[in-house]
C-alpha positions as CSV (number, residue, x, y, z in Angstrom):
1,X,-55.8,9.2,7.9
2,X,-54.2,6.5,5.9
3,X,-53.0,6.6,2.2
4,X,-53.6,3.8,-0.8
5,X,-51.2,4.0,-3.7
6,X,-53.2,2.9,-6.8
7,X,-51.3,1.6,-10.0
8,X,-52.5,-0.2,-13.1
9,X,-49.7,-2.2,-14.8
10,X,-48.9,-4.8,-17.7
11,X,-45.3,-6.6,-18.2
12,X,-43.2,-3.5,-16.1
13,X,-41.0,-6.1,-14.6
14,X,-37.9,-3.3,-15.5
15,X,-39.6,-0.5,-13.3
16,X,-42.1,-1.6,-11.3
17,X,-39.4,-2.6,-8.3
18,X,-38.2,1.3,-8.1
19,X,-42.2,2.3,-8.0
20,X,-43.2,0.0,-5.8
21,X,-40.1,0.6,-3.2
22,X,-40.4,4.7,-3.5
23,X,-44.1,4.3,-1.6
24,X,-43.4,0.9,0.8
25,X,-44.2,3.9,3.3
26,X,-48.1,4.4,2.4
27,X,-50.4,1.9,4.4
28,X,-52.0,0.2,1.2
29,X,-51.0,-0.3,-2.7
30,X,-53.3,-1.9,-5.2
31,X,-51.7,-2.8,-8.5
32,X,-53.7,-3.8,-10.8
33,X,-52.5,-6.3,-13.6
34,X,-53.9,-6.7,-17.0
35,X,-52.2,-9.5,-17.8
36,X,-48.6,-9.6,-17.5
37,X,-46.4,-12.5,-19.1
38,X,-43.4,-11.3,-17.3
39,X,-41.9,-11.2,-13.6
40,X,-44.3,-7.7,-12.7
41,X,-47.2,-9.8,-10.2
42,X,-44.4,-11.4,-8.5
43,X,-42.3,-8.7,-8.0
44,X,-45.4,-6.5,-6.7
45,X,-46.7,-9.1,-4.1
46,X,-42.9,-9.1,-2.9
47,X,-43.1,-5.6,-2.3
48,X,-46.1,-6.1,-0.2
49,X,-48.9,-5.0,-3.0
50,X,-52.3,-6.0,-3.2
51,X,-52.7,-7.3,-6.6
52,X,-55.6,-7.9,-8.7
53,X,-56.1,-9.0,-12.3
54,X,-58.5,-7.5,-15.1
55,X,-58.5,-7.9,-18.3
56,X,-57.5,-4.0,-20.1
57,X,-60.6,-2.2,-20.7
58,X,-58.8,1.3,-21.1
59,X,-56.9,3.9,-19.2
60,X,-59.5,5.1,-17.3
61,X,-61.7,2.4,-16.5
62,X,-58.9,0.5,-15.7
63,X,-57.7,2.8,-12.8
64,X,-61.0,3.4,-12.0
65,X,-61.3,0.1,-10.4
66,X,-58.0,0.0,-8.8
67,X,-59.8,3.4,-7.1
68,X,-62.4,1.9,-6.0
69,X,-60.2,-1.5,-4.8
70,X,-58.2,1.4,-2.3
71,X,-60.0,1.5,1.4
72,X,-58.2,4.0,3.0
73,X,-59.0,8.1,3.2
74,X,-56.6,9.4,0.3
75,X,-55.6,7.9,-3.0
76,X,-52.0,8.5,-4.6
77,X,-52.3,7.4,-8.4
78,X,-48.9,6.4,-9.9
79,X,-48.3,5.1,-12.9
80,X,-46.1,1.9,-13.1
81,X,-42.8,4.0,-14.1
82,X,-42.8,6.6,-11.6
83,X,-41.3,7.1,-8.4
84,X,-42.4,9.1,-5.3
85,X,-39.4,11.2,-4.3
86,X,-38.3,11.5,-0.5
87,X,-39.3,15.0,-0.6
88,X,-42.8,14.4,-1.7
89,X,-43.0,11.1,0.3
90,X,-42.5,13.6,3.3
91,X,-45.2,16.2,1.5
92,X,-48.1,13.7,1.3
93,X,-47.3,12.5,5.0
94,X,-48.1,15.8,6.1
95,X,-50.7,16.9,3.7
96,X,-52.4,13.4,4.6
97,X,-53.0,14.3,8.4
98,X,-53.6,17.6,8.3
99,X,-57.6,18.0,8.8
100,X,-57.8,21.3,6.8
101,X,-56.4,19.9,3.8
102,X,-58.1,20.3,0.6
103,X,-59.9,17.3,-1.6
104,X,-57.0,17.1,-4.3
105,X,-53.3,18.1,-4.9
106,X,-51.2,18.6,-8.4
107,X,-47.9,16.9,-8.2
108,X,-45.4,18.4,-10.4
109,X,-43.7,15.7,-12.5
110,X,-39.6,15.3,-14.0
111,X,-39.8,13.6,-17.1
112,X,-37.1,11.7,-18.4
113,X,-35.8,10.9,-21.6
114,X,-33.2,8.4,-22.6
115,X,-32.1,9.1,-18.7
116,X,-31.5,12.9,-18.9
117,X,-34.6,15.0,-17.3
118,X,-36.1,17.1,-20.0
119,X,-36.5,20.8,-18.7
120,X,-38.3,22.7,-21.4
121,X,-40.1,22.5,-24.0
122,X,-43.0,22.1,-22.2
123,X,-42.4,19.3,-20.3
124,X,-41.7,20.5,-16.9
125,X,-42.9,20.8,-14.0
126,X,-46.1,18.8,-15.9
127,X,-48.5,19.0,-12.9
128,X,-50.6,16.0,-12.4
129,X,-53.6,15.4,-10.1
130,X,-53.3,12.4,-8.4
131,X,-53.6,12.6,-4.8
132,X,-57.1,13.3,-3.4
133,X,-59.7,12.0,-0.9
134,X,-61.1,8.6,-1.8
135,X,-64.1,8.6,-3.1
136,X,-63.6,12.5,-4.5
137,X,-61.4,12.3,-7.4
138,X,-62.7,10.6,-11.0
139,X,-61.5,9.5,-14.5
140,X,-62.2,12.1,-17.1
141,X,-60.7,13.2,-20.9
142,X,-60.1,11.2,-23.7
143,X,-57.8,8.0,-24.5
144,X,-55.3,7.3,-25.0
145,X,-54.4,10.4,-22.0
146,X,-57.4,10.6,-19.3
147,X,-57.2,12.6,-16.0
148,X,-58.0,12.6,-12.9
149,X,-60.5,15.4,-12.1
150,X,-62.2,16.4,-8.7
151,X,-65.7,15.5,-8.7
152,X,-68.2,18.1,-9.5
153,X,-70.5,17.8,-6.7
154,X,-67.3,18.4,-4.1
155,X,-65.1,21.2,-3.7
156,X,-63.0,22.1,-6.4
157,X,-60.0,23.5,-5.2
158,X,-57.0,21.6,-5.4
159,X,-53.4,22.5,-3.7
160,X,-49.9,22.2,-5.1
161,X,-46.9,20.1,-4.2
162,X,-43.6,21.3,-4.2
163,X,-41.7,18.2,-4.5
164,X,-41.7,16.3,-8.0
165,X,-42.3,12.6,-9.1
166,X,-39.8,11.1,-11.2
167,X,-41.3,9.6,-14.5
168,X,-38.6,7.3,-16.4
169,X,-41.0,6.3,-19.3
170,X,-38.8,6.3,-22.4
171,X,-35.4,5.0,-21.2
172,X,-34.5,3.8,-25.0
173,X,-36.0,5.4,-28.6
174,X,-37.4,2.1,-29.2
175,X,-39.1,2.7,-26.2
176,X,-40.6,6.0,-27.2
177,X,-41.3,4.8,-30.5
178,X,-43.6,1.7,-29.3
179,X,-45.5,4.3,-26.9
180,X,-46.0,7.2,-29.5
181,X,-47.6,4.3,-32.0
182,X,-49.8,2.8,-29.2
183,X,-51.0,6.3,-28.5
184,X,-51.1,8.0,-32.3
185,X,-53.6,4.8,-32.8
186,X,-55.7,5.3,-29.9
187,X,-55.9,8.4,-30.5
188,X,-57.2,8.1,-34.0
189,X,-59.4,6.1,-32.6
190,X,-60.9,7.8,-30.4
191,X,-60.8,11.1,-32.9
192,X,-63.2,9.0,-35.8
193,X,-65.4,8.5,-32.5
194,X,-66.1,11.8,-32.4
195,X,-66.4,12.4,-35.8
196,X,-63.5,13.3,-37.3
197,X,-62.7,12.6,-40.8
198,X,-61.0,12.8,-44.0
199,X,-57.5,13.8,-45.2
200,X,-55.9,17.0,-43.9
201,X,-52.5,18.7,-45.5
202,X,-52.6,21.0,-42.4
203,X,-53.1,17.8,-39.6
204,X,-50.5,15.7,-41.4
205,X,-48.0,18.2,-42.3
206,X,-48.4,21.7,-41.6
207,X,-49.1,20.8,-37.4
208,X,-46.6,18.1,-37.0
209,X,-43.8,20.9,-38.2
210,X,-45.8,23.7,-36.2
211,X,-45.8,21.9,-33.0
212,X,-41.5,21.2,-33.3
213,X,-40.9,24.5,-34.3
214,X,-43.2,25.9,-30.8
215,X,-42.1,23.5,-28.3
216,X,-38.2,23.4,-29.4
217,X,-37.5,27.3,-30.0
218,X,-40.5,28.9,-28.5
219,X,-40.9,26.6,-25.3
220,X,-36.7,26.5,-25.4
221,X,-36.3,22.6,-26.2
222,X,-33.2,23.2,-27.5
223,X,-32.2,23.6,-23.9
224,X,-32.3,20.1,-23.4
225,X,-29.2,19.2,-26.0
226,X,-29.3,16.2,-28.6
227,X,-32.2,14.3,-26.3
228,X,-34.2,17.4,-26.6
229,X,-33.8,17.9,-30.5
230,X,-34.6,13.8,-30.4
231,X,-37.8,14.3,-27.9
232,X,-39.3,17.1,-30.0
233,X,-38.6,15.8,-33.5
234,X,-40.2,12.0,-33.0
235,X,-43.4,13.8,-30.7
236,X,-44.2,16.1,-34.3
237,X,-43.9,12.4,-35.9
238,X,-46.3,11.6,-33.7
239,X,-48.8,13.9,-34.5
240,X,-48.3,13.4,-37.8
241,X,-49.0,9.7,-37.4
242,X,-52.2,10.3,-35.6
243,X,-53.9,12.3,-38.3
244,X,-52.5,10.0,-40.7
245,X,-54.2,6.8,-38.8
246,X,-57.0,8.9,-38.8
247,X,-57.7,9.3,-42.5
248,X,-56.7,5.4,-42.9
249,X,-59.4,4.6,-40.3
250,X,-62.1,6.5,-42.1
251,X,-60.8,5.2,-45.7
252,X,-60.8,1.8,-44.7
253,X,-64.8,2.3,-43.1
254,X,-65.7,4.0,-46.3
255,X,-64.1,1.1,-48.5
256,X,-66.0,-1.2,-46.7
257,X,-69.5,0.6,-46.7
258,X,-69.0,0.8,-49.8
259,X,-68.3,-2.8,-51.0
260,X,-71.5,-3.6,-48.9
């Protein structure tokens, strides 16, 4: 039983090196690029990646096809600023050959932000999906966030990891703040697509301040010192944001129906 490692990447010169050597172990990895102006391809085919290149057509078709690029038994899906650990390197070896094993496993994840790994409010372990047979895991959920999902027709059970991957997606604030816009816009987005409309006090105001005060009391974010109280404050802006985007998408449709 062999293992692919499937990532989907764009300009992750800074991180893609540390992904890339944390699984030089697994017997395939498939990156595929969406159109990087920066050092990433390079970097990738140095480490001994097959890489592809396709223009970005979203989160989940996008690592659909680097799925269906992987030829061996088991997928690992990682995203391009995470690293496997040595523990769960060892893990996945031995899940991998083991003829009983089940169709999919959860991975629990450490999340870091600014460098420190946030503990609470909600953010650990953060259990992922992402290894599984080939050919038995799929895309599913909304953008900007889809998941990975066993397939319907297959069994459904899914084990549990022990050993965590390391995600180091916000190393700066700017960092954070460029994601959380990208995301509060797709997720507007994909919000109107469902129908979703109109101005809402409660959405814009009332959740945003809801959602700090559960995760950074409740959930004990507060735990986490000043990078927690940081963390938890600019993911309420967030929310905030995304309801906001959301009544200027459907203003702005209106508007123009209107002057039509």
């Amino acid at each position: 039983m062999g293992l692919s490692v499937a990532i989907v990447a764009m300009n992750e010169e800074a991180s893609i090196g540390q992904t890339l050597e944390s699984v030089r172990w697994a017997d395939e990895i498939v990156l595929v690029d969406s159109g990087s102006t920066d050092r990433s391809c390079d970097i990738a085919r140095q480490c001994g990646a097959k890489v592809l290149l396709k223009a970005w057509p979203g989160f989940s078709l996008q690592k659909s096809y680097a799925f269906e690029n992987c030829t061996q038994d088991w997928i690992l899906s990682l995203d391009a600023d995470e690293v496997v650990t040595p523990g769960l390197a060892e893990e996945i070896r031995g899940v991998i050959k083991n003829p009983d094993a089940l169709n999919g496993y959860w991975i629990p994840r450490k999340n870091l932000f600014l460098g420190k790994w946030t503990r609470f409010g909600g953010f650990y372990p953060d259990p992922k999906l992402r290894l599984f047979r080939r050919g038995r895991g799929v895309m599913t959920g909304a953008e900007p966030h889809p998941r990975i999902a066993l397939k319907p027709e297959f069994d459904q059970r899914a084990g549990r990891l022990k050993n965590p991957m390391v995600h180091d997606a916000y190393p700066t604030l700017s960092s954070y703040m460029a994601h959380m816009n990208s995301y509060s816009s797709a997720g507007a987005r994909a919000a109107v697509a469902k129908g979703y409309r109109g101005f809402s006090f409660f959405d814009i105001v009332l959740r945003p301040m809801a959602t700090f005060i559960y995760n950074y009391f409740f959930r004990l974010g507060f735990l986490d010192g000043r990078e927690g109280l940081l963390l938890h404050l600019y993911h309420a802006v967030y929310v905030s944001n995304k309801y906001a985007k959301i009544w200027e998408l459907t203003k702005t449709r209106s508007s123009t129906k209107g002057g039509s």
